[in-house]
N, C-alpha and C positions, 0 to 999 in steps of 0.2 A: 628706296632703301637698298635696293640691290634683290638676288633670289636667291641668296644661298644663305640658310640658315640653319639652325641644329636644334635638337631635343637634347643634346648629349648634357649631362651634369658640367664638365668639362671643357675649357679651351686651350688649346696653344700658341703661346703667343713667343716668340726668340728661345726658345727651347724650352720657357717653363711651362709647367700646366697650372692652369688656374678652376680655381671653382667657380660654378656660377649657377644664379638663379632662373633655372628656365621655366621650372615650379609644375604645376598640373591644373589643369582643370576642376570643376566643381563635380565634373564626370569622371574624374583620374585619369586624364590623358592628358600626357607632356604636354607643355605650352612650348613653342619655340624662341630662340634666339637669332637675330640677323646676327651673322658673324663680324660681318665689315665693320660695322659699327660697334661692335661689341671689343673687337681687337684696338682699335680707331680709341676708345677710352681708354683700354690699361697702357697704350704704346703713351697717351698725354699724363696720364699719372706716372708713367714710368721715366719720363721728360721730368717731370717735377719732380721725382726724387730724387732724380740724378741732378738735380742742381739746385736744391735742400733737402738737409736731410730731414725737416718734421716737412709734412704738408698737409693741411685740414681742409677737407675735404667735405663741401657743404653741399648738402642736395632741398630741391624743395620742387611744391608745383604753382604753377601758373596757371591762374582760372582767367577767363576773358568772360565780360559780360555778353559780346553776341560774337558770332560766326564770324569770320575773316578768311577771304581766299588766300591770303598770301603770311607772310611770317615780317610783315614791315613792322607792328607793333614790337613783334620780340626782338628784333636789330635794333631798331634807339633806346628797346629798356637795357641790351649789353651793354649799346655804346655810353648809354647816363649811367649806369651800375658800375659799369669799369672807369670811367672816369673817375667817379666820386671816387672810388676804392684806390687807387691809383693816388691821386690828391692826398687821401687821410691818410695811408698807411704806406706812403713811400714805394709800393712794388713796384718790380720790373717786369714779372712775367704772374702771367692770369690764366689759368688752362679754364677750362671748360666744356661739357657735351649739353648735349639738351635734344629731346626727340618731341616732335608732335605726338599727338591723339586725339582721336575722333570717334567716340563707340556710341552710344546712345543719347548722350547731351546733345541740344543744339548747335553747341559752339564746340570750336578745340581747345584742349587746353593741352600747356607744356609740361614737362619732366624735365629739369636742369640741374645738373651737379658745377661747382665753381671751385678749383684747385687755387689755392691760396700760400703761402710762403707760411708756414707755423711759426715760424719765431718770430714774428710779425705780429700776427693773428691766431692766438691761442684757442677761442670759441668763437663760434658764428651769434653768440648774444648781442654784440654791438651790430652788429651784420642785419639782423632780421629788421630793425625796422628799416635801415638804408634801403634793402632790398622790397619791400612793401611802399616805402615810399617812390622808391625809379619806376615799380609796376605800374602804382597811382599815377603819376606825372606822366606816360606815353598812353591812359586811358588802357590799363590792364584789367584787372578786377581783383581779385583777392588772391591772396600767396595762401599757401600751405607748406606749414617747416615739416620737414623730415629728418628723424634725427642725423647726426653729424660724424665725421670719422676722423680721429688723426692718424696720420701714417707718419710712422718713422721709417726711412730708408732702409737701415739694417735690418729691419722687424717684420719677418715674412710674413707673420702674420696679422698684423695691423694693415699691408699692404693686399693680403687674402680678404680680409674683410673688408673692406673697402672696395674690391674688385667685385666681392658676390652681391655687396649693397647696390651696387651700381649696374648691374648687370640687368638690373629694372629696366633701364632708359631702353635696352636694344631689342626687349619681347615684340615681337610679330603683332599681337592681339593692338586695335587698334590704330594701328596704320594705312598708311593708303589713301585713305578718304580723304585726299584734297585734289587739286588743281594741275596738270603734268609738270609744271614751273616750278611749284613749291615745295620744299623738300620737307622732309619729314624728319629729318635728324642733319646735325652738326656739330661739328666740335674746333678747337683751338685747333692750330698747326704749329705748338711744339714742338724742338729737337732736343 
């Protein structure tokens, strides 16, 4: 994931600042954020709004039924999810993050956000069983929805919200705990 990370409420990202959730503890003490990662999302949503202006912005989790050293299941559930989506709804561009976790469960499971074109795809209601079913078909296990965001471009703050929502995937708590090969977080490569 990298080693530089923050307690600060805040990041900067091309001269703005952003809010974000690094949250505390059940002791009250900051939880941190990795930065690289945490910048790595607002720079892909900030890709998507620069090139629409709604983008809805879905997040959810991934449970796996047992342990996995590597992240090969979560690669062909992108590559079946993005396909299908791609097929039904005509896109060109699919942003995305998603970070591993491994705290106390046997197995990992993911955190995923998928940046979507809004005047396309108004809610992620058509969305959630397609995504539950790509999970099913690469032998995932069960999804968990989390609620959803639309960002309009011009609308600092539907795009603040969205950023602090998001600011989940890059918490430190959780990571680590796999293989030196396999990574722990990913995202689209958006311009």
């Amino acid at each position: 994931m990298g080693k530089y990370s923050t307690t600060s409420e805040y990041i900067i990202v091309d001269k703005e600042i952003w809010s974000i959730n690094a949250g505390y503890s059940k002791a009250g003490y900051p939880l941190a954020i990795y930065t690289k990662p945490m910048k790595a999302i607002i720079n892909q949503l900030n890709a998507m709004t620069k090139q629409y202006s709604r983008v809805l912005v879905i997040r959810f989790d991934l449970h796996l039924e047992e342990y996995t050293g590597n992240n090969e299941q979560l690669s062909k559930f992108i590559k079946l999810l993005f396909n299908r989506l791609r097929a039904k709804y005509k896109l060109n561009d699919i942003g995305y993050a998603w970070c591993r976790e491994h705290e106390r469960s046997k197995q990992q499971h993911y955190h995923m956000a998928i940046f979507i074109e809004g005047r396309k795809v108004r809610t992620p209601f058509s969305l959630w069983e397609m995504i539950q079913d790509a999970w099913w078909f690469v032998r995932g296990g069960h999804m968990t929805k989390i609620p959803y965001r639309m960002v309009n471009r011009d609308d600092f703050q539907s795009r603040q919200d969205a950023i602090y929502h998001l600011s989940y995937l890059a918490k430190t708590r959780g990571k680590g705990y796999r293989s030196l090969q396999t990574k722990d977080y990913s995202n689209s490569r958006l311009k």
